[in-house]
FINULO-26339 format. One record per residue (C-alpha): x, y, z. Coordinates in steps of 0.2 Angstrom, whole numbers. Layout:
BEGIN
+-------+-------+-------+
!     u !     v !     w !
+-------+-------+-------+
!     X !     Y !     Z !
...
+-------+-------+-------+
***
This chain:
BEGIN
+-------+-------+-------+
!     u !     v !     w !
+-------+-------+-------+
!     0 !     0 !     0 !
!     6 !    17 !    -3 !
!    13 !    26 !    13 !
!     4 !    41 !     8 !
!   -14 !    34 !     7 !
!   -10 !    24 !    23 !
!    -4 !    39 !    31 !
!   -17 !    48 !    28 !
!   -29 !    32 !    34 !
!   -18 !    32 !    50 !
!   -21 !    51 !    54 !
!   -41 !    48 !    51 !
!   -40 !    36 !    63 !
!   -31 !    44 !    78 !
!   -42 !    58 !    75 !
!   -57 !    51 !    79 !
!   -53 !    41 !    94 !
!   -46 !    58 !   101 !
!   -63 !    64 !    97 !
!   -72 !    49 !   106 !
!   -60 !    49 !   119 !
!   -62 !    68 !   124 !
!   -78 !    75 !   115 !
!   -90 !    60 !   118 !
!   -82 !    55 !   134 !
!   -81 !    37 !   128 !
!   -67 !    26 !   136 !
!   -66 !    10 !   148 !
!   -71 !     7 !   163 !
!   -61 !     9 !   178 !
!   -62 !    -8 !   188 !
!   -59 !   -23 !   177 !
!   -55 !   -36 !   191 !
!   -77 !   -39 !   193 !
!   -74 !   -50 !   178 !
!   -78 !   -68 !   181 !
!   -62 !   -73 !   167 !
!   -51 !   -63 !   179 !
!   -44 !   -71 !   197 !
!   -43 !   -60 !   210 !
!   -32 !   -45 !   210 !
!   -23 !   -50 !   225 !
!   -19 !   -67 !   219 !
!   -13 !   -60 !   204 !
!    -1 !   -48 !   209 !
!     8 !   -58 !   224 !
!     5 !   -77 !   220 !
!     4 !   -76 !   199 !
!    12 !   -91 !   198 !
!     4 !  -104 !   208 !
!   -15 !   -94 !   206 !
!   -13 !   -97 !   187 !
!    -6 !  -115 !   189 !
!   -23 !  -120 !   200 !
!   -33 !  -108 !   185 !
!   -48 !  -122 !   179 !
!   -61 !  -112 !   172 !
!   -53 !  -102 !   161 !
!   -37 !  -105 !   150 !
!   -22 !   -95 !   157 !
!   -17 !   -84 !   147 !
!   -24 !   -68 !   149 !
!   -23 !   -69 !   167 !
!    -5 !   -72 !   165 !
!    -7 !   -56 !   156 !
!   -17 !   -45 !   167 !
!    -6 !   -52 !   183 !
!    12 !   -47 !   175 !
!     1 !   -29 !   171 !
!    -6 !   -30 !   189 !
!    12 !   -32 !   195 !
!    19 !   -17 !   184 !
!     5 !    -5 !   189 !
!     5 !   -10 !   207 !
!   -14 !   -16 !   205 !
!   -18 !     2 !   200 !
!   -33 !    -2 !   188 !
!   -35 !    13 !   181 !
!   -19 !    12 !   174 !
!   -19 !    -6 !   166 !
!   -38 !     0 !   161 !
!   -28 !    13 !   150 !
!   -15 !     1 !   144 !
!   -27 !   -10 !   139 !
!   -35 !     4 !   129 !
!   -20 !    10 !   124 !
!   -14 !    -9 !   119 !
!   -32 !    -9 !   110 !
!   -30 !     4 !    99 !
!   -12 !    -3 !    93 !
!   -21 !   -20 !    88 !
!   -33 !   -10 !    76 !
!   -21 !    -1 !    70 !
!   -11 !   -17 !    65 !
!   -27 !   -23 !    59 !
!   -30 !    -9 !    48 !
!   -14 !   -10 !    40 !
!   -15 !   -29 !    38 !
!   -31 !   -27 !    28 !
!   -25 !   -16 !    18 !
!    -9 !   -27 !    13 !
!   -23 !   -37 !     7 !
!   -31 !   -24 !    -3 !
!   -16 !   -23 !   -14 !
!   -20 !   -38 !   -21 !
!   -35 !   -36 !   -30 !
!   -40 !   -20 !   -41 !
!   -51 !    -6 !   -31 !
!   -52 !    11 !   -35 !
!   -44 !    24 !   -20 !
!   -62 !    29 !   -17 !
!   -67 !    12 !   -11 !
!   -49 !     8 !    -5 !
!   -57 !    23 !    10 !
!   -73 !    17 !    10 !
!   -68 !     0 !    17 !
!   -55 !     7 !    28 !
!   -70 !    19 !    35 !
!   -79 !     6 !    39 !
!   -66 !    -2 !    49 !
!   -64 !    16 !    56 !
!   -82 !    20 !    63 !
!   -87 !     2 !    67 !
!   -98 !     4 !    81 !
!   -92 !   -14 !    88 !
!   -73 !   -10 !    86 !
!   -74 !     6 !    94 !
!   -85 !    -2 !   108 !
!   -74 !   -18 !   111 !
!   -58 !    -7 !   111 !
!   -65 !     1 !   125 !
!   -69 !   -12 !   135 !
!   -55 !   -21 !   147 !
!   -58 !   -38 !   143 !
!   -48 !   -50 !   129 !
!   -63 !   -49 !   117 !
!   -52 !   -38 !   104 !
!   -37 !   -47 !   106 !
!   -47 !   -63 !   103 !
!   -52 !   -53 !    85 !
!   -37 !   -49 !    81 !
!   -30 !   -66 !    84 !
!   -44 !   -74 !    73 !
!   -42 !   -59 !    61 !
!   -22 !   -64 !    61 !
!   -27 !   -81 !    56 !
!   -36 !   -77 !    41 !
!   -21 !   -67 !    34 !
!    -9 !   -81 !    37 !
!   -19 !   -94 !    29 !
!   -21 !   -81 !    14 !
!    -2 !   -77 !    12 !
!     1 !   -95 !    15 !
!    -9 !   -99 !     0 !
!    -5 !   -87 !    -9 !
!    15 !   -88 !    -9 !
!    16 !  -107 !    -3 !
!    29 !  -100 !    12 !
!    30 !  -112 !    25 !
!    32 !   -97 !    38 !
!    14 !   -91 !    38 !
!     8 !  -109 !    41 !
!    17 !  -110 !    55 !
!    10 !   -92 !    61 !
!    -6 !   -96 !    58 !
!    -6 !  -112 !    68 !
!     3 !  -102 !    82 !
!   -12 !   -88 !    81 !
!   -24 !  -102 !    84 !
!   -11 !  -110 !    97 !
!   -12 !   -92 !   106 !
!   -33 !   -93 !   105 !
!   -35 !  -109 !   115 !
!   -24 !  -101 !   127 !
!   -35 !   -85 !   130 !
!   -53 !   -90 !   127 !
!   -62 !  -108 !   131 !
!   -73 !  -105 !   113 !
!   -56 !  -111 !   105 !
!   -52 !  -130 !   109 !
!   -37 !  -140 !   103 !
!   -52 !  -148 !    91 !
!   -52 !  -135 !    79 !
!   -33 !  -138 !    75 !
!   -39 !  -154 !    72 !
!   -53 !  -147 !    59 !
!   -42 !  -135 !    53 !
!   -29 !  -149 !    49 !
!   -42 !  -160 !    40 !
!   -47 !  -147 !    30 !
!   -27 !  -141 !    24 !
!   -28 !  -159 !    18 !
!   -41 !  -157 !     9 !
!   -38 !  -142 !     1 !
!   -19 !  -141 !    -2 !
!    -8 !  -151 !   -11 !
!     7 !  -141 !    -6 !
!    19 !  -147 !     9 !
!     8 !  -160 !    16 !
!    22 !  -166 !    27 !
!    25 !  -148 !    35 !
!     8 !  -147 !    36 !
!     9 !  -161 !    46 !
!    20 !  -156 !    57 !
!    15 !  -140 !    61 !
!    -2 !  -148 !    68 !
!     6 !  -160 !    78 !
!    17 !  -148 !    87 !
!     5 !  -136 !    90 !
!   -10 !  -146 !    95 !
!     2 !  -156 !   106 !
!     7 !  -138 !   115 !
!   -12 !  -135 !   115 !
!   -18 !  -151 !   125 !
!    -3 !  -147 !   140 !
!   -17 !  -136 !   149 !
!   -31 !  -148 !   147 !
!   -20 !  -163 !   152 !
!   -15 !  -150 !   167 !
!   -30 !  -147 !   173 !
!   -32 !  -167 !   171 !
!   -19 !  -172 !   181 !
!   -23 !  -160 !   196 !
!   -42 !  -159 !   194 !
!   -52 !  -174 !   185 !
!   -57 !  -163 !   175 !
!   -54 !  -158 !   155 !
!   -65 !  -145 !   150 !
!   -68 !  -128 !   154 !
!   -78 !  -125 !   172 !
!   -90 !  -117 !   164 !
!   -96 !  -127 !   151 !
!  -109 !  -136 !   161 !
!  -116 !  -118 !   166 !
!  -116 !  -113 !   149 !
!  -125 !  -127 !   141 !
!  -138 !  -128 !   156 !
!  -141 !  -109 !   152 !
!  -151 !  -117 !   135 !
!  -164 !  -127 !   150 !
!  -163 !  -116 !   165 !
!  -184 !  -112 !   163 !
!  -185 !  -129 !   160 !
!  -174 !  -135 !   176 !
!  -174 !  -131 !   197 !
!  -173 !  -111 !   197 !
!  -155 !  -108 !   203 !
!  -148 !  -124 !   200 !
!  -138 !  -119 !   187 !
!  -136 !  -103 !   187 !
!  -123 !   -90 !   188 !
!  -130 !   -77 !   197 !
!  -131 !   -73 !   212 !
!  -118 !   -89 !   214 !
!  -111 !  -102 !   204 !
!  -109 !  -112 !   217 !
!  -122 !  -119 !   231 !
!  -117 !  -123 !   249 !
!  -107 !  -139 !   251 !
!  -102 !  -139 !   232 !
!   -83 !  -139 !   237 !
!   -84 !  -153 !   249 !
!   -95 !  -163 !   236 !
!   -79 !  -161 !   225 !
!   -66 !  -166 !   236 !
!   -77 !  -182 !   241 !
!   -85 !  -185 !   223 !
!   -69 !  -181 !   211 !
!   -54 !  -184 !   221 !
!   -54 !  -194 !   240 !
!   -35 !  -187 !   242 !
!   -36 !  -171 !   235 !
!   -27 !  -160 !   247 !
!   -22 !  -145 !   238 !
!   -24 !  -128 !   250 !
!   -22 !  -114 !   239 !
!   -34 !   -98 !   239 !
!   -36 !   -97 !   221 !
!   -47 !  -115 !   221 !
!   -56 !  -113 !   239 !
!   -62 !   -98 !   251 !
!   -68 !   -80 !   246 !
!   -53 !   -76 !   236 !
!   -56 !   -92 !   225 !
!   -72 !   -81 !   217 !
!   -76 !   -90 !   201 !
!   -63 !  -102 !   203 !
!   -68 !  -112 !   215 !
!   -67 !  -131 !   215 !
!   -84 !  -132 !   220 !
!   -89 !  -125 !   202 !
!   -82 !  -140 !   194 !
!   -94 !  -148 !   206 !
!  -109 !  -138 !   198 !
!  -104 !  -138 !   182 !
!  -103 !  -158 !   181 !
!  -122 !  -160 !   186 !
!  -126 !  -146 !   175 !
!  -119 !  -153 !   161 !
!  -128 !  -171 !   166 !
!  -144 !  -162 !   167 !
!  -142 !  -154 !   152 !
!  -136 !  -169 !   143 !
!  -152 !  -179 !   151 !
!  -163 !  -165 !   144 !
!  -156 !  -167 !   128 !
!  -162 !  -187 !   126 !
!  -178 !  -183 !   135 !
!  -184 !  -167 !   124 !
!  -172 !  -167 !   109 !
!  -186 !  -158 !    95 !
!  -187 !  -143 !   107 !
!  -166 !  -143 !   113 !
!  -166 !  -141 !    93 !
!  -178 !  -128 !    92 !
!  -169 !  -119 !   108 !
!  -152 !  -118 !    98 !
!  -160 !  -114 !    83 !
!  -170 !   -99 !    90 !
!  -152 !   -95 !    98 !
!  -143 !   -94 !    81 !
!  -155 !   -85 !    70 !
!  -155 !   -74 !    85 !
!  -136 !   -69 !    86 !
!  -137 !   -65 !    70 !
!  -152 !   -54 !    72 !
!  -143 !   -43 !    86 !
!  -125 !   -44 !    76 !
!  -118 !   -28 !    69 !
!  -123 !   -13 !    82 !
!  -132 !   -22 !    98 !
!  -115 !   -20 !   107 !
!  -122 !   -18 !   126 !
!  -116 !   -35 !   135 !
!  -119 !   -35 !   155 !
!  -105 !   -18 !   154 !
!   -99 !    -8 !   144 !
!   -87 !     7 !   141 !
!   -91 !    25 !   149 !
!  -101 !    36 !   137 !
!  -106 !    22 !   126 !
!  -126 !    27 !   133 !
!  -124 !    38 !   121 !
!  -123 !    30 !   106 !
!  -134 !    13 !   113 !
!  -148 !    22 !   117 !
!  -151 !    25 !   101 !
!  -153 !     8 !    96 !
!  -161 !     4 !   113 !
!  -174 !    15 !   106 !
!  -177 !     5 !    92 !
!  -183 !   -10 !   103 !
!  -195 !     1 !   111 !
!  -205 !    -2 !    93 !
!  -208 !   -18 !    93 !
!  -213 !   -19 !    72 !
!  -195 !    -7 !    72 !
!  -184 !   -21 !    83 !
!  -192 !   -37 !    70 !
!  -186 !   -25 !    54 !
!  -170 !   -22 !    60 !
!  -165 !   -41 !    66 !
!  -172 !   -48 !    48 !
!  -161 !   -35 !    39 !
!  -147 !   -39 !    49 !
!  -150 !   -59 !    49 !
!  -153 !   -56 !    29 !
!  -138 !   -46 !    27 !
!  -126 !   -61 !    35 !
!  -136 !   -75 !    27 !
!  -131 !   -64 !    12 !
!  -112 !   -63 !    16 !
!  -113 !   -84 !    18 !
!  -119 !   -86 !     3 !
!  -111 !   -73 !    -5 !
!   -93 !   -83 !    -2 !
!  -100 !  -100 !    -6 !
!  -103 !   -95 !   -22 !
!   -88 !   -86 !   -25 !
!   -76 !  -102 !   -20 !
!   -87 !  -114 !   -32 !
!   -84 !  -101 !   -43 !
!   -65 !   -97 !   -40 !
!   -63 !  -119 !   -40 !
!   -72 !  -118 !   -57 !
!   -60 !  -104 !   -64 !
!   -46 !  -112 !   -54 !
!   -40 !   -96 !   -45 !
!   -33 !   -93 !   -27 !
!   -45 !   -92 !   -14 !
!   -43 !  -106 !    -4 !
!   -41 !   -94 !    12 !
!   -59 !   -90 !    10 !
!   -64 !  -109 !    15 !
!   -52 !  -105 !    31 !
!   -61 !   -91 !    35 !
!   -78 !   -99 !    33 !
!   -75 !  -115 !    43 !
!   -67 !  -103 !    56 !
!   -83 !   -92 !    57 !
!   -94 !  -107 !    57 !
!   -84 !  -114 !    71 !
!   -85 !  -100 !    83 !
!  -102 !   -97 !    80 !
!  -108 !  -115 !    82 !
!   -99 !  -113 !    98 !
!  -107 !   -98 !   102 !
!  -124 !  -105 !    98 !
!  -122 !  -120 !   111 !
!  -111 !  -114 !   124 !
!  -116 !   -95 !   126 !
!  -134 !   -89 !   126 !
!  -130 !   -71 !   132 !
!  -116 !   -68 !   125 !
!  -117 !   -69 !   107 !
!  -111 !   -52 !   102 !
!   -93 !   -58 !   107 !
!   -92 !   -75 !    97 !
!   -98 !   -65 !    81 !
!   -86 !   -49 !    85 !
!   -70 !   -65 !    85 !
!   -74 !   -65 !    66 !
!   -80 !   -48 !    61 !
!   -68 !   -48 !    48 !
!   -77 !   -57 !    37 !
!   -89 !   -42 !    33 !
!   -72 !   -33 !    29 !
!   -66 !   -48 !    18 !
!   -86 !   -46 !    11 !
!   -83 !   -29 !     6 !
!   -66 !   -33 !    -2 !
!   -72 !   -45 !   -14 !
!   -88 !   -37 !   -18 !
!   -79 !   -20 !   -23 !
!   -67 !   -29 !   -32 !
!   -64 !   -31 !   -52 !
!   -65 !   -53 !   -51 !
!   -49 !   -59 !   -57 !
!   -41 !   -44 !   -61 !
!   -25 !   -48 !   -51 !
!   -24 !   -68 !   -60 !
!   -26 !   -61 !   -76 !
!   -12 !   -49 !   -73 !
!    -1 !   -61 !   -66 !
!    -4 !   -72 !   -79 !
!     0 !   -60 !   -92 !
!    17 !   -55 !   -86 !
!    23 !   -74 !   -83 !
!    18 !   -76 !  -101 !
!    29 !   -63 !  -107 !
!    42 !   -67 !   -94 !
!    44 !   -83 !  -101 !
!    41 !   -77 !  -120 !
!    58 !   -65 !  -117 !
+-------+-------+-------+
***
């Protein structure tokens, strides 16, 4: 890209997150340590080690993260609020200029060159979701680094983005429960597939790395009995809570009942002796060993629901997809949000205040999504057809898919963050619709031929 037209992008940008910084007053929150990913503060900043060693609900990584900020800003968190913001910001701008690495790859005008870079700009979730203290943009930006690997990996056949792309995914299991070793399994099958090219690498690659991603599972294993996240049990209940005891499985106003942690102690592991404050008493919070307790009969309760009533368990997850992607695109309002950001979601809050108003602007958005999907389908049958390049695009679908099936069936309130983890694909939408189709092939194909004719 031109460092005069990226230069200019850069300075739009800067500009106007001074201008929702200190015009509209948005910006993070100051307490971040209420978050149920997060240990407590305390734990954090004088017993990081150990605390993240006994971490079974969430994987460890951005506690790791927030603990070695906590320990450089003294647990002020105001001041690893503003890092983080800060930190935010550098990922978008990294972003940006990925995408627009991209861009000079096909053939688009300046005018749309801006128009998607604008977009990317004023994004209502960007903006919201840089402002709030909590991995959600780092997870976006990891998935987003994903899809530019696997197109530079297909693109140039380099072994180096292969192995970048695995360790993006690698980095994503460590951070957020939504990304389990198993995709690096589907991810693998689907390079088979797909590529001819340096099966044996490929090979490689995924063993390693899916080797390194099962060491926290097989940790949590070895100390706990226990292989998944802590909170998959509460999630899938959250699909048959009205249907269920009220409160059994629920996380508020407690995860956990009286007697849970005993119940594990005795249930999951006769000699468990481990004394540590991260897995029992008040600083354990929502890492207590008791919620692996919970979790296990609320996964079993789910599960039993499931035989017992499958027709309306599908029905449930089906109302729950075609409902993410009816709220996708500007509902950004989950449990918190930045300060200011009233401003801008009460405008949307007003929509819902009409109820004919609320149905027209879920169908648009569902039928704008749905339009995306198929959008790309057709666009790879017809890039397979006119054998040219875009293999990445089945990456980034079976990536999207992924995290929104997971969404679907393990997150019932939090949608908004699963579909934010591939936002990218709107920007990859909007690249290949501006586009001149095969442009860039042609050209190519035009200067080997006379390379090889001189």
């Amino acid at each position: 890209m031109q460092k005069k037209k990226f230069l200019i992008i850069f300075l739009i940008f800067i500009l106007t997150r001074f201008l929702i910084y200190f015009y509209f007053n948005i910006e993070p929150v100051g307490k971040i340590f209420h978050h149920w990913q997060l240990l407590d503060k305390e734990l954090l900043h004088h017993d990081l080690l150990k605390s993240i060693l006994y971490l079974h609900t969430q994987p460890f990584l951005w506690n790791l993260f927030i603990g070695c900020l906590t320990k450089i800003f003294n647990g002020n968190e105001i001041y690893i609020s503003n890092f983080l913001l800060l930190y935010h910001l550098s990922l978008t701008i990294i972003f940006i200029y990925l995408i627009n690495k991209i861009i000079t790859f096909y053939y688009l005008s300046n005018f749309k060159i801006y128009i998607i870079n604008l977009f990317i700009i004023f994004n209502p979730g960007i903006i919201f979701f840089e402002n709030l203290p909590l991995y959600a943009h780092t997870v976006f930006f990891l998935f987003s680094l994903t899809i530019f690997f696997s197109f530079f990996y297909f693109r140039d056949k380099k072994s180096k983005y292969l192995a970048l792309f695995y360790l993006c995914l690698l980095i994503l299991t460590f951070i957020w429960s939504a990304f389990s070793p198993i995709l690096l399994i589907l991810v693998f099958i689907v390079f088979k597939l797909i590529s001819n090219d340096n099966k044996k690498i490929q090979k490689i690659f995924f063993v390693f790395f899916f080797l390194i991603s099962i060491l926290p599972t097989l940790k949590n294993y070895i100390i706990f009995k226990n292989i998944s996240s802590s909170f998959i049990g509460y999630n899938l209940a959250m699909h048959v809570n009205p249907y269920i005891e009220s409160g059994q499985c629920s996380l508020s106003p407690s995860p956990i009942r009286e007697g849970d942690e005993n119940n594990y102690i005795k249930y999951h592991n006769k000699n468990f002796k481990i004394k540590h404050p991260s897995i029992s008493g008040q600083l354990s919070r929502y890492n207590n060993v008791g919620m692996i307790y919970r979790s296990n009969i609320c996964k079993s309760i789910t599960i039993d629901f499931l035989k017992e009533n499958p027709f309306i368990f599908t029905k449930i997850l089906f109302t729950e997809f075609i409902s993410l992607h009816g709220k996708w695109l500007i509902d950004f309002a989950i449990i918190e949000h930045p300060k200011g950001w009233d401003k801008i979601y009460q405008k949307t809050q007003d929509i819902y205040k009409n109820d004919i108003l609320k149905k027209i602007k879920q169908l648009i958005n569902i039928l704008f999504i749905f339009f995306i999907y198929f959008y790309f389908v057709k666009k790879i049958i017809a890039f397979y057809k006119k054998k040219i390049n875009r293999k990445y695009l089945i990456i980034t679908l079976l990536l999207l898919f992924y995290i929104i099936g997971v969404g679907t069936i393990f997150s019932k309130y939090e949608g908004e963050r699963f579909f934010y983890s591939g936002y990218i694909i709107i920007v990859l939408f909007l690249i290949e619709f501006f586009s001149k189709d095969n442009y860039l092939e042609k050209t190519l194909k035009k200067t080997t031929l006379s390379t090889l004719k001189s």
